[in-house]
C-alpha positions in Angstrom: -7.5 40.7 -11.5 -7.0 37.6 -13.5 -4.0 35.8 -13.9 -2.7 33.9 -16.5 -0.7 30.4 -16.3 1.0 29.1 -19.2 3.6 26.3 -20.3 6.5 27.1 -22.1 6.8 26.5 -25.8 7.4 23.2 -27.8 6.2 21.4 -24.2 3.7 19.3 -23.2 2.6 18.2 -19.7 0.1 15.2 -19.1 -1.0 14.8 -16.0 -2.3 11.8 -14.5 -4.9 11.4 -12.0 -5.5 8.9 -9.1 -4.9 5.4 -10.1 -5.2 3.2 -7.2 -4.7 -0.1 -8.3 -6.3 -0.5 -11.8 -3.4 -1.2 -14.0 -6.0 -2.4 -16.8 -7.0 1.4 -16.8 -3.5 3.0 -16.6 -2.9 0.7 -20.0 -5.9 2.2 -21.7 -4.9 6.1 -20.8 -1.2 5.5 -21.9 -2.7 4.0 -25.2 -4.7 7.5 -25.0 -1.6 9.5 -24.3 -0.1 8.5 -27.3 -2.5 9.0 -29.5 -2.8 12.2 -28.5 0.9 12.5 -29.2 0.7 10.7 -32.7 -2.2 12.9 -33.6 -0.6 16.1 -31.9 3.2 15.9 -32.1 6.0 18.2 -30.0 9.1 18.6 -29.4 9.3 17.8 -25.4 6.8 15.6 -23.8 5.9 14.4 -20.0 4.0 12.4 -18.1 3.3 13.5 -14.5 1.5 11.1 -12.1 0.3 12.5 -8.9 0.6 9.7 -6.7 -1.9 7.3 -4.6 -0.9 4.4 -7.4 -2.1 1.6 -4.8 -5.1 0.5 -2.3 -8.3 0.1 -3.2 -8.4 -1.3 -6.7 -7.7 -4.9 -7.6 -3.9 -4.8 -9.3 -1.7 -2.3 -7.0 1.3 -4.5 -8.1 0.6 -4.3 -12.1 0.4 -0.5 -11.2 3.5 -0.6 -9.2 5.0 -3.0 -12.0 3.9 -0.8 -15.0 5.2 2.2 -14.0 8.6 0.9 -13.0 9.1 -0.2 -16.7 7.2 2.6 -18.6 10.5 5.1 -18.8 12.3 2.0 -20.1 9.6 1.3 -22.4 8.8 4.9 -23.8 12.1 6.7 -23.7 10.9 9.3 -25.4 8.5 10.5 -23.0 9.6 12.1 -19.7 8.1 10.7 -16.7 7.8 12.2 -13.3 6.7 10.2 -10.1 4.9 11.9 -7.2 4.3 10.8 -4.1 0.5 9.9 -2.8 -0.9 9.4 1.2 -1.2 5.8 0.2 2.2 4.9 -1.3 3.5 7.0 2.1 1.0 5.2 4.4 2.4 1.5 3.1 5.9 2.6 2.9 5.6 3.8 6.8 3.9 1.0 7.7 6.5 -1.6 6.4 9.1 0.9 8.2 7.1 1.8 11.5 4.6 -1.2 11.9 3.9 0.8 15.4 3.9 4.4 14.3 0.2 6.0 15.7 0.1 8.4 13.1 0.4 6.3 10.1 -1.4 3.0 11.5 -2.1 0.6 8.7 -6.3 0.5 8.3 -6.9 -3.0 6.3 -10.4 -1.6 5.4 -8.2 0.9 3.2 -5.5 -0.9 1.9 -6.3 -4.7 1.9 -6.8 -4.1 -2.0 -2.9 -3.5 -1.8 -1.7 -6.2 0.2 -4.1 -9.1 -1.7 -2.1 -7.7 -4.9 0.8 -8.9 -3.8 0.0 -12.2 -2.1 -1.0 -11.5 1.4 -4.4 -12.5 1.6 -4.9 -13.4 5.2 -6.1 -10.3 6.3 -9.6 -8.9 8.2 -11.5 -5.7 7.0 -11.3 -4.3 10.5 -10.0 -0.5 11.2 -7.9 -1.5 14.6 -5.3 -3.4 14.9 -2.8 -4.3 18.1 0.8 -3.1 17.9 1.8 -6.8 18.2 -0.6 -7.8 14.9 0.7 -4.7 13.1 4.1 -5.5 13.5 3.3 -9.3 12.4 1.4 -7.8 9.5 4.3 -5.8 8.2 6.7 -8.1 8.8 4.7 -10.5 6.1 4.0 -7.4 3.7 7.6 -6.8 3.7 8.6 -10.3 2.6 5.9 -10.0 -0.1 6.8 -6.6 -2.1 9.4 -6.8 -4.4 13.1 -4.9 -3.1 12.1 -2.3 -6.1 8.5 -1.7 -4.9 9.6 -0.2 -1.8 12.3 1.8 -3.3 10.7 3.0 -5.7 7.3 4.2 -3.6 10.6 5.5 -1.2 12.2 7.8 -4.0 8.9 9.5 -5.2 8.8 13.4 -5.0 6.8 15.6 -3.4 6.0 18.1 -5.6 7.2 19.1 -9.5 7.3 22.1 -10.8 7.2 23.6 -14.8 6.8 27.1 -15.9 3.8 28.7 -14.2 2.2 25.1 -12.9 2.7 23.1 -9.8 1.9 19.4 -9.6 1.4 17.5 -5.9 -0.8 15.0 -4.7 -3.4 16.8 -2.7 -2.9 20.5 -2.1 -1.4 22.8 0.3 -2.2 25.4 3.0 -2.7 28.7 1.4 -0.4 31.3 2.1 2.2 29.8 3.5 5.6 29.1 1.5 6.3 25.6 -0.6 9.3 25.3 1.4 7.4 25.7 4.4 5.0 23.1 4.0 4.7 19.5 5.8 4.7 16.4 4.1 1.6 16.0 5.7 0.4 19.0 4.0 1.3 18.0 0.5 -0.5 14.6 0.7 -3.4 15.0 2.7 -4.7 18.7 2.4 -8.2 19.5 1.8 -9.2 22.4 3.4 -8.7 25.2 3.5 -7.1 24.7 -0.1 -10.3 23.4 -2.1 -12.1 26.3 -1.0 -9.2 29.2 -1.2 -10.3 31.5 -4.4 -7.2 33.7 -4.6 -4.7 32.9 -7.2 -1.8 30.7 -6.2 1.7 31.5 -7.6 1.3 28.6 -9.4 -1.7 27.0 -10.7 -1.9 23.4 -8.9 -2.3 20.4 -10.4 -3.8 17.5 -8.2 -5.8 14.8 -7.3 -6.6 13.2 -3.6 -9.6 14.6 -3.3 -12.9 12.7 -5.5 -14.9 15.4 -7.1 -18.5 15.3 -6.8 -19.4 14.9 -10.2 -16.8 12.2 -11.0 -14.9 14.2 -13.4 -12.4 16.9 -13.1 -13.1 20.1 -10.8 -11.4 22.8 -12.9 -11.1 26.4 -11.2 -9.5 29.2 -11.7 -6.3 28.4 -9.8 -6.2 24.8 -9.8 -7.3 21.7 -11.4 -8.5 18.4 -9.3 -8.0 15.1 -11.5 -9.0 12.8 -9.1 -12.0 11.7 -11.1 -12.8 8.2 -8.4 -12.0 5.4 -10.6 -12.2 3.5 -7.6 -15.9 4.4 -7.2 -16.9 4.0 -11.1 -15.4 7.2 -12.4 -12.6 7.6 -15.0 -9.2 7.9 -15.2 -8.1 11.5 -15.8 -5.3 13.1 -17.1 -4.9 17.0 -18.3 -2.6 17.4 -21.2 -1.5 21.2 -20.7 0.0 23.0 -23.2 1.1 26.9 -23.3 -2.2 28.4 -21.4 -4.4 25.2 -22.9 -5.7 22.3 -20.7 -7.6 19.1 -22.6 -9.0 16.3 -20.6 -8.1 12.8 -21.7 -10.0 10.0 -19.9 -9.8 6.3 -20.0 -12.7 4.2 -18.3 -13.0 0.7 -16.8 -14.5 -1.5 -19.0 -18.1 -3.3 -18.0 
């Protein structure tokens, strides 16, 4: 039996999809977002961005920067923050230089750490303890106070009406509240491939589709549309049981 999701009246939700460091892009799909809202105007409007705002591109800091401001900037406009495996990974890394878990992996996030002026580092995957913690130490004294608290206070997971917005998924069957951290940011199976309804239909990113664009199914949507490897930015503006893609694209 199908299942129906819907937003409730007079609101809009735009959801925005893995950014990772291009803060030239993230200025061309707010542009887009309000357009869309000039052209299309209601009552209640908000911005949802689900995470992974750093690594890999060239301007994690702008990123970092921009979104810090943009609630100041465009009042009118909610704006909800969640929390990506990269934003964690850096945030634990500056905490627990040593942690075995969430060791730091240049090769990943040197993008990052060149962004904000540490630019002495190797594109190698291991790392000793006593280089990590020499490493953090410096990342530390390089990201701005607000930086860290503000990658510290993202959530987890947001919630309107019938849709659920997190960063990457979740196991199947088994309660919100019951879920991992780990879970929320870095799930991708058994979740891409579960074809039973959710209670809520999911709204993420994490995970690049195939084709570059958005993987929309029946219970969830994947925005992650790999800017990082020549794809768009994505965002779904979602309104009552309506989803439109908005896209903004790096330009040659």
């Amino acid at each position: 039996m199908s299942k129906t999701y819907k937003i409730g009246e007079g609101k809009r939700i735009y959801a925005v999809g893995d950014i990772h460091g291009y803060a030239d892009v993230l200025a061309r799909m707010h542009d887009v977002i309000e357009e869309d809202l000039a052209a299309r105007p209601i009552p209640q409007a908000q911005i949802v961005y689900l995470g992974d705002y750093v690594s890999r591109g060239p301007d994690s800091k702008g990123v970092i920067d921009m979104l810090i401001e943009r609630p100041k900037a465009v009042p009118h406009i909610d704006h909800v923050f969640l929390l990506g495996n990269h934003e964690n990974r850096l945030v634990e890394f500056i905490r627990n230089p040593e942690g075995i878990n969430l060791s730091f992996k240049p090769s990943h996030d040197i993008a990052a750490c060149k962004s904000y002026g540490l630019d002495s580092l190797d594109r190698h995957e291991n790392i000793s303890k006593e280089v990590s913690k020499k490493i953090s130490e410096e990342l530390k004294s390089c990201i701005p106070e607000n930086h860290i608290s503000f990658m510290e206070d993202l959530k987890v997971t947001h919630i309107v009406d019938d849709y659920l917005f997190v960063h990457s998924g979740f196991r199947p069957g088994i309660a919100l509240e019951s879920q991992t951290l780990e879970d929320l940011i870095y799930t991708r199976e058994p979740f891409l491939s579960y074809e039973e309804y959710h209670e809520h239909f999911v709204v993420h990113g994490h995970t690049v589709s195939r084709q570059g664009e958005v993987d929309h199914k029946h219970n969830r949507l994947n925005l992650d549309s790999g800017l990082y490897n020549g794809g768009p930015l994505s965002c779904a503006a979602i309104e009552g049981d309506d989803i439109r893609i908005l896209q903004a694209w790096q330009k040659n």
